[in-house]
C-alpha positions as CSV (number, residue, x, y, z in Angstrom):
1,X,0.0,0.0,0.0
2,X,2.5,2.6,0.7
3,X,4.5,1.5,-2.5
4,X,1.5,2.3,-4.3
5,X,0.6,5.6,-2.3
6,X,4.9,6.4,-3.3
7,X,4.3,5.5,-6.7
8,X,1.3,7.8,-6.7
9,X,3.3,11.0,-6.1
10,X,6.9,10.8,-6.4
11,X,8.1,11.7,-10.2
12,X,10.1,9.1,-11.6
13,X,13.2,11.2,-12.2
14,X,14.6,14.1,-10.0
15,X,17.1,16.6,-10.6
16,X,19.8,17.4,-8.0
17,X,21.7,20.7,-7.7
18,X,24.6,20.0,-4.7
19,X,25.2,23.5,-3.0
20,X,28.8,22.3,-1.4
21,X,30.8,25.2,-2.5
22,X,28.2,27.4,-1.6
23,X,26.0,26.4,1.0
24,X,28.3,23.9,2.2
25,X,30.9,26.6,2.4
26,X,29.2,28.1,4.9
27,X,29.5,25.5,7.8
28,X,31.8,26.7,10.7
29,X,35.5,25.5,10.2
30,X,34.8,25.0,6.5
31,X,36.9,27.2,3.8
32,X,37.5,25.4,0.3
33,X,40.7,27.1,-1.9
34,X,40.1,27.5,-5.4
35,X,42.1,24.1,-6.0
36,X,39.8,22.3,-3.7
37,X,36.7,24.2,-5.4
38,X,37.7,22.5,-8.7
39,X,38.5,19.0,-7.5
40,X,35.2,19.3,-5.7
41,X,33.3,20.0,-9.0
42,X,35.0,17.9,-11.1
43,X,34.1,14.6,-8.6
44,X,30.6,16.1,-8.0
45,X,30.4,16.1,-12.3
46,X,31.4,13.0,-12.5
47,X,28.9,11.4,-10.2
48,X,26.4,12.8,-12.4
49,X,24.7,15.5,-10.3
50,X,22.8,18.0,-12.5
51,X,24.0,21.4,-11.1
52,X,26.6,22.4,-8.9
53,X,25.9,25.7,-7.4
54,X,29.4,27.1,-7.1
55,X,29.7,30.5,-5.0
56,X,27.9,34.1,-5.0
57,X,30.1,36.4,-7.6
58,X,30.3,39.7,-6.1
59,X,30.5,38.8,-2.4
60,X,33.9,37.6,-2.4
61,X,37.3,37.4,-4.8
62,X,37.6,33.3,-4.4
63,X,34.0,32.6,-5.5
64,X,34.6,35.5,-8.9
65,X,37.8,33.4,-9.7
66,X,36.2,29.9,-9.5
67,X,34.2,30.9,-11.9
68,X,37.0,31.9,-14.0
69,X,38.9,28.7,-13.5
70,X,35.9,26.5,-13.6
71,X,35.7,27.2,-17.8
72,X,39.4,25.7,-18.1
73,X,37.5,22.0,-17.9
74,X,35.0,20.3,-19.7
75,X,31.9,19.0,-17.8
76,X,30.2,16.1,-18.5
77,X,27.1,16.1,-16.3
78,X,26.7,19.0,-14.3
79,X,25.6,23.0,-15.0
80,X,27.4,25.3,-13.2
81,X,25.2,27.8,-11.0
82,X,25.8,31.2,-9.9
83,X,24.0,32.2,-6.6
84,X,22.6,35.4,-5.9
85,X,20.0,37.4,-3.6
86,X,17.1,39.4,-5.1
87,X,18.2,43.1,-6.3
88,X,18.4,46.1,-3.5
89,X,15.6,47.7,-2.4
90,X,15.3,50.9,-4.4
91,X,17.4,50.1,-7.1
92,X,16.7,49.1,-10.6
93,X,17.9,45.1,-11.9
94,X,20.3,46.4,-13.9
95,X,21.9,49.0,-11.6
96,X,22.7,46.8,-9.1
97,X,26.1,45.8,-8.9
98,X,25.9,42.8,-7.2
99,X,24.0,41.2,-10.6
100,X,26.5,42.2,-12.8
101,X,28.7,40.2,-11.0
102,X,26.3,37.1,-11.8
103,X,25.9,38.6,-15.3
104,X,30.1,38.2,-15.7
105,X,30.3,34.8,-13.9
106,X,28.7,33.5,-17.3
107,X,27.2,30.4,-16.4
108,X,23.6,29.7,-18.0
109,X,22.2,29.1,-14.7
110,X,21.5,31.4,-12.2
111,X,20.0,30.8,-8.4
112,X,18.1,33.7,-7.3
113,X,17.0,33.8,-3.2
114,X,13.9,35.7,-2.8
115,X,12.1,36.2,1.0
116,X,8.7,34.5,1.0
117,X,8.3,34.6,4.6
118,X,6.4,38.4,5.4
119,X,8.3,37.9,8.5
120,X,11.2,38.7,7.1
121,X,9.8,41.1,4.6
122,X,8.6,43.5,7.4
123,X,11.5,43.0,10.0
124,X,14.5,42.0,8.1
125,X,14.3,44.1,4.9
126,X,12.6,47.0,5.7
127,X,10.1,47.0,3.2
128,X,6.4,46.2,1.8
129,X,5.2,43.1,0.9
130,X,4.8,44.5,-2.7
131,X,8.1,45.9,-2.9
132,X,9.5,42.6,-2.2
133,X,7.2,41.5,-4.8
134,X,8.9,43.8,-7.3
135,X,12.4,42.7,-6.2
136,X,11.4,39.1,-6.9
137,X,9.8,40.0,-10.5
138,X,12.4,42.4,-11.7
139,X,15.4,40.6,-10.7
140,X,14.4,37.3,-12.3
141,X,13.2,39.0,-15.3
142,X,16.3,41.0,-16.0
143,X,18.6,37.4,-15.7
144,X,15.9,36.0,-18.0
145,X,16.4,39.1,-20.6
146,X,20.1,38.4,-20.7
147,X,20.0,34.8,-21.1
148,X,20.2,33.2,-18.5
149,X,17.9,30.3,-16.9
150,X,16.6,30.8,-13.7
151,X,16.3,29.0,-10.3
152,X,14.1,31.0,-7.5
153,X,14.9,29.4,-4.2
154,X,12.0,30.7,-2.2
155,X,13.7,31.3,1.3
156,X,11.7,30.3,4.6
157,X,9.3,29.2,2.6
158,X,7.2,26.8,5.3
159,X,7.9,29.3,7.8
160,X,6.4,31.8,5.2
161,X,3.5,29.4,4.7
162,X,2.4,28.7,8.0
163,X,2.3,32.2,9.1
164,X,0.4,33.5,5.7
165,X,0.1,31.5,3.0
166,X,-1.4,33.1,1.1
167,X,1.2,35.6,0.5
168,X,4.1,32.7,0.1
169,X,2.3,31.8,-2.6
170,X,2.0,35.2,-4.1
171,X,5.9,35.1,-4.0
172,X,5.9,31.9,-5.8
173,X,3.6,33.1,-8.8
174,X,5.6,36.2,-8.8
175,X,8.5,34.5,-10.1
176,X,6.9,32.2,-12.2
177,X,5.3,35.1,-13.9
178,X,8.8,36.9,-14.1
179,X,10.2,33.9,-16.1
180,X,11.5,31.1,-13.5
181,X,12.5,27.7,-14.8
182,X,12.5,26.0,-11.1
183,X,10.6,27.4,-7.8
184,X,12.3,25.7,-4.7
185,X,11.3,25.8,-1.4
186,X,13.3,26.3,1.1
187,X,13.5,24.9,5.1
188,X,15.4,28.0,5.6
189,X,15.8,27.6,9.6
190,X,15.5,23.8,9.2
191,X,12.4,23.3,11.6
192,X,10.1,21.5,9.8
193,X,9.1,17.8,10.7
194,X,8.6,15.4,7.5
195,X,4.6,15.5,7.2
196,X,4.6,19.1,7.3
197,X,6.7,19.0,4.4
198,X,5.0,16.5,2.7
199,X,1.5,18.6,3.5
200,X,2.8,21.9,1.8
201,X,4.8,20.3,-0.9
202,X,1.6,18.7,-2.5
203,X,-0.4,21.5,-1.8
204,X,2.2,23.8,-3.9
205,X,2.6,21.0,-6.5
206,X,-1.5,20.8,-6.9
207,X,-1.7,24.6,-6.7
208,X,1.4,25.2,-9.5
209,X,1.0,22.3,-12.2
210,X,3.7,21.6,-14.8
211,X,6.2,24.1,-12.7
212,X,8.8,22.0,-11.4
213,X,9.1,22.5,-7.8
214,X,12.8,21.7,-5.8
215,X,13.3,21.1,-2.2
216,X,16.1,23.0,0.2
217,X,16.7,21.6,3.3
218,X,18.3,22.3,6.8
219,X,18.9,20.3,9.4
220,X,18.3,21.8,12.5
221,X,15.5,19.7,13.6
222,X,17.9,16.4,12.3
223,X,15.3,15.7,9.2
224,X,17.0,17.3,6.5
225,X,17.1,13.8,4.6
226,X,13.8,12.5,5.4
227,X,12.2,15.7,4.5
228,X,14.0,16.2,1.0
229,X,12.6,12.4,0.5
230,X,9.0,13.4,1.7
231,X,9.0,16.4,-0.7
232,X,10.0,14.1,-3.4
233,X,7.3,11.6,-2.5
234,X,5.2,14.8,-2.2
235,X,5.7,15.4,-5.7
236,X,9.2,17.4,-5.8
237,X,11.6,16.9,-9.2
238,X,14.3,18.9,-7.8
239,X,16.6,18.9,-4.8
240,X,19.4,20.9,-3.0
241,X,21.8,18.9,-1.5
242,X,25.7,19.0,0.3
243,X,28.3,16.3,0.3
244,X,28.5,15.5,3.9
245,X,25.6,17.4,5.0
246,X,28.0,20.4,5.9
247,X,26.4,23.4,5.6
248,X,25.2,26.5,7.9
249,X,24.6,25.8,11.7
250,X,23.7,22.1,11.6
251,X,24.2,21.5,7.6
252,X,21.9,20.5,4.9
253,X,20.6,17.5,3.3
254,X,23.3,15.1,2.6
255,X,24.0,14.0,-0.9
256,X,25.2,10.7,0.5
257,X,22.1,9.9,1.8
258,X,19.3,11.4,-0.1
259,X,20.3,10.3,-3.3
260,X,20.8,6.3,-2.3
261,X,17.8,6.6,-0.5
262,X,15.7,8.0,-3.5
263,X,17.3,5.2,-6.0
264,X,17.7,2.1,-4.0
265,X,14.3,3.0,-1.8
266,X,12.1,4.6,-4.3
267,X,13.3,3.9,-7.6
268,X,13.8,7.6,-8.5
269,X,16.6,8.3,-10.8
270,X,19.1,11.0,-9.2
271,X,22.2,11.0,-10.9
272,X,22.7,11.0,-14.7
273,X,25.8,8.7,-13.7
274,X,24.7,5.0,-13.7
275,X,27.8,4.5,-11.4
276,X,27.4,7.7,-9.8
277,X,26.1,5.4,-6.4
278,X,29.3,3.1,-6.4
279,X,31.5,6.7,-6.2
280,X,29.9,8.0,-3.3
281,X,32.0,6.6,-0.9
282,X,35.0,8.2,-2.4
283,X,33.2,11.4,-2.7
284,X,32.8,11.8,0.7
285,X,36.2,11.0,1.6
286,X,37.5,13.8,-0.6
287,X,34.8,16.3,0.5
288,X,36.3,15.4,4.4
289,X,39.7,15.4,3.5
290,X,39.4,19.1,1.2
291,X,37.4,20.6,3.9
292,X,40.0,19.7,6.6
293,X,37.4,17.7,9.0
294,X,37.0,14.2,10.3
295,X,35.0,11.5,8.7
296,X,31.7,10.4,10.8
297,X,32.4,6.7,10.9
298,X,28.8,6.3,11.7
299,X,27.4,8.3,8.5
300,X,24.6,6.4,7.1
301,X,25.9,4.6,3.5
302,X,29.1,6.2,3.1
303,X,30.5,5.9,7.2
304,X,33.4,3.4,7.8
305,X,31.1,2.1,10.6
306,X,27.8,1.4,8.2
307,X,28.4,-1.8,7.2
308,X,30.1,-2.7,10.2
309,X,29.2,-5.2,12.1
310,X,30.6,-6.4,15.5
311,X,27.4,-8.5,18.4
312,X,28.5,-12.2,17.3
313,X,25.1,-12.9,16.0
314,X,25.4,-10.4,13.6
315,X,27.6,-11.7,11.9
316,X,26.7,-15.4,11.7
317,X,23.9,-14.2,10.1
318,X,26.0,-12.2,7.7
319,X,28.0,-14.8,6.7
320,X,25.1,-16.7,5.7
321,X,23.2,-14.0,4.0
322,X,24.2,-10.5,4.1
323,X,20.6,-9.6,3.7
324,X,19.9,-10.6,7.3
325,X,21.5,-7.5,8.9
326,X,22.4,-5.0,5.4
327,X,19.4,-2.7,4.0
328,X,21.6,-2.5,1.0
329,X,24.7,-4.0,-0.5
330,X,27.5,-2.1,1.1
331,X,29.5,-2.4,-2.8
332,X,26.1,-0.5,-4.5
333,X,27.2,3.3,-2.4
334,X,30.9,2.3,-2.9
335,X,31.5,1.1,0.7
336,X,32.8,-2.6,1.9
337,X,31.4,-4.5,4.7
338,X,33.6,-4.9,8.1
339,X,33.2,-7.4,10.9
340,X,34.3,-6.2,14.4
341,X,36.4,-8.5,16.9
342,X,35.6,-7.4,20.6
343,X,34.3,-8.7,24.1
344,X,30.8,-8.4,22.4
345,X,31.6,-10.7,18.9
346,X,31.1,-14.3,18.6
347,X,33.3,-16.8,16.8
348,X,31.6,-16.5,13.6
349,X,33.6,-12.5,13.6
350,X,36.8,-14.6,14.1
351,X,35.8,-17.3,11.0
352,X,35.0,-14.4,8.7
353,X,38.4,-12.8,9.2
354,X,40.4,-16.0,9.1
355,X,38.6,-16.3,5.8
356,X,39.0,-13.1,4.3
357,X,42.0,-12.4,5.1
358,X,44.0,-15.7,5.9
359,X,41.9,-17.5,3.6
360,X,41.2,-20.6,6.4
361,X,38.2,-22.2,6.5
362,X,36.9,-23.3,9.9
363,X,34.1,-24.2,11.6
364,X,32.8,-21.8,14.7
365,X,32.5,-25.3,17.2
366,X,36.5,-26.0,16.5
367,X,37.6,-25.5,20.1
368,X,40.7,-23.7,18.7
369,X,38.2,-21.0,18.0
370,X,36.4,-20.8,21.4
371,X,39.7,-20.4,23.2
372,X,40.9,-18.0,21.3
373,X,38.1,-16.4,21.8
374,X,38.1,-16.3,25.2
375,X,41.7,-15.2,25.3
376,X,40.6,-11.8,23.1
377,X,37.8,-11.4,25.4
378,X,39.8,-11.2,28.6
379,X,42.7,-9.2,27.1
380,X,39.7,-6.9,26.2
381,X,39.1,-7.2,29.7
382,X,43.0,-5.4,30.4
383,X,42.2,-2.8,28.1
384,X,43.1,-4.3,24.7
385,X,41.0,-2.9,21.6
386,X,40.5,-5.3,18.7
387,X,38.1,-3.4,16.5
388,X,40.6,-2.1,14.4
389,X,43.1,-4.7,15.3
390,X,42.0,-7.5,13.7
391,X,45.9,-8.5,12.8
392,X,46.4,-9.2,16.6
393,X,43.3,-10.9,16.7
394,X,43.9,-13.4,13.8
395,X,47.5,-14.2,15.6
396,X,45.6,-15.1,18.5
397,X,43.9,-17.6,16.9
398,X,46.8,-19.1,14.7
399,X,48.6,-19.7,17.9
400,X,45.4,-21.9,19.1
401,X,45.1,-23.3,16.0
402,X,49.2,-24.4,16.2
403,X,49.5,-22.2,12.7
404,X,51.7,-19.5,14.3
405,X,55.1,-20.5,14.7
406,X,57.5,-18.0,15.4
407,X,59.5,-16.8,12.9
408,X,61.8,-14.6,15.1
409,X,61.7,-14.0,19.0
410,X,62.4,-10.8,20.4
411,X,65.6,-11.5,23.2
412,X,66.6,-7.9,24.7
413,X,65.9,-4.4,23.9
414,X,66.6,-1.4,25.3
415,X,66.5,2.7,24.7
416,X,68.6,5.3,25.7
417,X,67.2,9.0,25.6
418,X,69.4,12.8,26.2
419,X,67.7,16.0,25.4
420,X,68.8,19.6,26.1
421,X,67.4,23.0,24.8
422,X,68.7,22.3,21.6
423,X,66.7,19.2,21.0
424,X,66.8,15.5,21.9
425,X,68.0,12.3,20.3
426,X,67.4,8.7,20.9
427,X,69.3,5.5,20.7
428,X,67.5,1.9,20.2
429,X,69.2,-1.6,20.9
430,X,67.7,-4.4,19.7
431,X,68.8,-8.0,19.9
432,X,66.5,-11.0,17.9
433,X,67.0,-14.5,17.0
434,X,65.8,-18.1,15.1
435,X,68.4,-20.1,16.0
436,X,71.2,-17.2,15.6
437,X,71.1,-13.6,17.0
438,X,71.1,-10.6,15.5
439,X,71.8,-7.3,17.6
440,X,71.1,-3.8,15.8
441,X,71.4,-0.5,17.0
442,X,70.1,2.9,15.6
443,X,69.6,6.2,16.2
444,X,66.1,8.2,16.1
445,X,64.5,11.4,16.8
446,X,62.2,9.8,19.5
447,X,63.0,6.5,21.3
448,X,60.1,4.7,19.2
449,X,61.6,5.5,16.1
450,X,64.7,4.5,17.3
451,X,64.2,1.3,18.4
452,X,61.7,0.8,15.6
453,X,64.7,1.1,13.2
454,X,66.8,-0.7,15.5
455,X,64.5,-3.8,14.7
456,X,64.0,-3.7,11.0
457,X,67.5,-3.6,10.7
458,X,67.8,-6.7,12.6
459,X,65.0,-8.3,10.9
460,X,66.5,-8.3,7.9
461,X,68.6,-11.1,8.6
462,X,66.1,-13.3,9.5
463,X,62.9,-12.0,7.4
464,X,64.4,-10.5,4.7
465,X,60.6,-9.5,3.5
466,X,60.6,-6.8,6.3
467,X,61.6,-4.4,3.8
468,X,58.5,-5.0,1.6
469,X,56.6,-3.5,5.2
470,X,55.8,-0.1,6.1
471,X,53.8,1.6,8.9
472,X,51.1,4.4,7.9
473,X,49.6,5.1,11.0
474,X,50.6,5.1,14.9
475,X,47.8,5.6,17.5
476,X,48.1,6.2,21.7
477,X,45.5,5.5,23.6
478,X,44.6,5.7,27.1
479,X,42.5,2.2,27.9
480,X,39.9,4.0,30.1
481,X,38.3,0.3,31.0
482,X,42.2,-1.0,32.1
483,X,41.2,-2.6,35.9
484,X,45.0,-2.2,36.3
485,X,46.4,1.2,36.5
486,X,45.4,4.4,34.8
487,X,49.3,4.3,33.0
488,X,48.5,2.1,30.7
489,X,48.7,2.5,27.3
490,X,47.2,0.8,23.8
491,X,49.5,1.1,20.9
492,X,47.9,0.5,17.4
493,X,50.4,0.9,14.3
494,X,48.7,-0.1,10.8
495,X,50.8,-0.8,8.2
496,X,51.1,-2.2,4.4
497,X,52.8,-3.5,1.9
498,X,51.8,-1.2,-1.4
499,X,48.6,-3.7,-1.5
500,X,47.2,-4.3,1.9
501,X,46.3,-2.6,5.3
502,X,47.0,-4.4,8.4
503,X,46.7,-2.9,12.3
504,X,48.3,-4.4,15.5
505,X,47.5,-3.4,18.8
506,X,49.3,-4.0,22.3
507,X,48.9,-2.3,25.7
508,X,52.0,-1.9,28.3
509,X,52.5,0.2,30.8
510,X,56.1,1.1,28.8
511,X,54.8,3.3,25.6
512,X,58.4,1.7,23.9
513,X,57.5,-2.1,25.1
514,X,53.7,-1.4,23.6
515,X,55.1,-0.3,20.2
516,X,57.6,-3.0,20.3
517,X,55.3,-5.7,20.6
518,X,52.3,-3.7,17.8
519,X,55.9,-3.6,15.4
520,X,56.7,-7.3,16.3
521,X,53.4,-8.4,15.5
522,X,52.5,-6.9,12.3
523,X,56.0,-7.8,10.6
524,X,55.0,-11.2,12.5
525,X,51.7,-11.0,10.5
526,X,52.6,-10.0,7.1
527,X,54.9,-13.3,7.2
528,X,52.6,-15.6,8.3
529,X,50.2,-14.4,5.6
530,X,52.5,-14.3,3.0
531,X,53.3,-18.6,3.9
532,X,49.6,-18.9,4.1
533,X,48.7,-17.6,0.3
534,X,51.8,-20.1,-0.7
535,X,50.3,-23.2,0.5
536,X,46.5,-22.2,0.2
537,X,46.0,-24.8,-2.5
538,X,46.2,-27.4,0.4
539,X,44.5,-25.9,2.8
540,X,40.7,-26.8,2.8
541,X,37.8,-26.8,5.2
542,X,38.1,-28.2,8.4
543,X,41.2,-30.0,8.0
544,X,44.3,-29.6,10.0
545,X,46.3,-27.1,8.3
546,X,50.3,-27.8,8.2
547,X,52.6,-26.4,11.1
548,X,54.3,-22.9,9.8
């Protein structure tokens, strides 16, 4: 029934205009450079949004040289859009010099914000309701006269409407009248709960047909996403979006989740892209990375943490059918499914690994599995973290399954430190062995960088492979849940080989002894792997691997 009452309504294509270098611009913390602009543009073009509203010429130098820059490339997809207000109060279209500026951005499209709340009319502007009126027609038909095509982005528009309606949509004919190829209303404060939205939407739909009508929302009441949907359900073919969310105060709609939820819930086509969904992922990432913030693991689609899955029946029901516990295949939004190990997981999170990664098949009864289990649940208990460190995890349970081995053994370290006002050195000893021992010595900046290089250098003679490793990341933490002493500490280091990611993870209270042990374990890892792929052939399910 509600498939029918969605089919009923929603149009079977929408367009989306993504506002990231404009409205998304606007968030606190966030400023794009001109280089980021582009990059931004480029990956939104690919996707396949339809416009990308860029910046407001005239109100600062960046957003007048984007536009500039913008030309040097070829779009694919996307129309570049110009943003603007209504002209000034008492001045004529064309002798305001703040739409000459639009006018010399050159883009065909042209967003022009209009008050259609009398609120703001009154107490904001300064002015009467028909003098607004006149802004709205004038400026819209002087873009129109000079070519260009025209969004009006009707601003507090359901504020507008539920205080008098009847002049909101006065404001909406207005522009229509004046020439307007798209009337969107916008959630301007970002108050509005999802059937209110849907309510006015399909009144303005029923009351304007054959105008296409566009959706901007806010988020200050945390429905940005749900009420861009509803107002497409409502009957909506446009829609204003940011990658991220990020926008003013508490951000906008989110591309990333408004335009998977439109194609993989309702069947409305969003991007021009076919692949557009499989990139979003990526896009995200960028958008973060360009606008210097940190990724929300737990961002719906596109998080690290949304196809993550870590309660031990989770995942046996995973492994058997992703369905079980996925709304939608992680791949189709670009993102990969993750399975947690922790004092919560069952040993179907420790099967999936040994699969996936070590390629071992075993069965979840195999008391190998239980015990090593139970040994990464009370190591949890001492403060140990295994969600990212799956590495140390999968060691624990080659050991129980006899499949470890050691390749080298760690015999006697130590680190000597000096510092004065000009600075501070370290020096790292390291002694290993198989059989023979190897002692190494080095010098470092910091005593873990010193004894680090300390031990790849004696590695070397007994895995030359070592030099095939390198580390990417190196993490401190402070195990608040340690029932020993408060000066503990959990290393993670993650490292790779130019194919791979791996992360270990030890706690000590010696920082040096932690990182020794993380470094140990994930050159310890990488080698054990490598021996693994080598003699997968003979490995199969439920059989008794051979000793390393």
């Amino acid at each position: 029934m509600f498939t029918k009452f969605i089919d009923n309504k929603a149009p079977p294509e929408v367009e989306v205009l993504d506002t990231t270098l404009r409205d998304g611009a606007q968030a606190k913390d966030v400023s794009f450079d001109i280089q980021a602009k582009v990059r931004i543009a480029l990956a939104l073009d690919q996707i396949g949004v339809h416009f990308i509203e860029a910046g407001w010429p005239g109100s600062n130098p960046k957003d007048e040289l984007f536009f500039k820059e913008i030309k040097r490339y070829t779009l694919e997809n996307a129309e570049i859009v110009a943003f603007t207000s209504t002209r000034r109060k008492g001045l004529s279209a064309s002798q305001d010099p703040i739409l000459e500026k639009v006018l010399d951005a050159d883009t065909k499209w042209v967003t022009v914000f209009g008050k259609s709340w009398d609120l703001h009319v009154t107490e904001v502007l300064n002015t009467t309701l028909e003098e607004n009126l006149n802004m709205v027609y004038d400026t819209i038909k002087y873009l129109k006269e000079n070519g260009r095509s025209v969004i009006f982005d009707a601003e507090h528009f359901f504020d507008g409407f539920k205080r008098n309606s009847e002049y909101a949509m006065e404001v909406l004919r207005t522009a229509i009248e004046a020439g307007a190829d798209r009337i969107v209303l916008a959630d301007t404060n970002g108050g509005m709960l999802p059937h209110e939205v849907y309510n006015v939407v399909r009144y303005v739909v029923e009351e304007l047909p054959g105008v296409p009508i566009g959706v901007h929302m806010h988020n200050d009441s945390g429905c940005a996403v749900a009420n861009t949907v509803m107002g497409v359900v409502a009957g909506a073919s446009h829609v204003h979006v940011t990658v991220n969310g990020i926008g003013e105060r508490t951000g906008n709609a989110d591309l990333c989740a408004v335009v998977p939820n439109l194609e993989l819930k309702l069947g409305v086509r969003a991007l021009k892209n076919r692949d557009g969904l499989k990139m979003l992922k990526q896009l995200s990432k960028l958008v973060y990375d360009l606008a210097g913030l940190k990724p929300n693991p737990y961002q719906p689609y596109v998080g690290d943490n949304a196809f993550a899955h870590k309660a031990g029946v989770h995942v046996d029901a995973i492994l058997k059918n992703p369905v079980a516990y996925e709304h939608v295949p992680p791949e189709s939004v670009g993102n990969r499914r993750s399975l947690a190990i922790s004092e919560l997981s069952g040993a179907a999170n420790l099967i999936g690994w040994a699969k996936r990664e070590l390629g071992l098949h075993l069965d979840k009864r195999d008391p190998a599995v239980r015990r090593a289990l139970k040994r990464i649940k009370e190591l949890e208990n001492e403060g140990y973290s295994f969600d990212n460190a799956v590495a140390s995890a999968l060691l624990i349970l080659l050991e129980e399954l006899g499949l470890r081995g050691k390749a080298f053994r760690m015999l006697d370290w130590r680190v000597i430190s000096e510092g004065n006002e000009g600075g501070s050195k370290s020096w790292g000893m390291v002694k290993v062995g198989n059989g023979e021992t190897y002692l190494e010595a080095e010098e470092g900046i910091g005593p873990v960088e010193a004894v680090e290089k300390a031990l790849r250098k004696a590695l070397k003679n007994v895995v030359p492979e070592v030099e095939n490793v390198s580390l990417v990341d190196y993490r401190v933490h402070l195990p608040g849940v340690s029932k020993h002493t408060e000066s503990d500490v959990r290393v993670e280091i993650t490292f790779t080989d130019g194919k791979r990611l791996w992360t270990t993870t030890s706690v000590s209270r010696n920082i040096i002894e932690a990182s020794l042990k993380a470094l140990m374990e994930g050159i310890e890892y990488y080698v054990i792997r490598n021996k693994l792929e080598k003699i997968r052939g003979v490995l199969q399910a439920n059989e008794e691997a051979p000793t390393l």
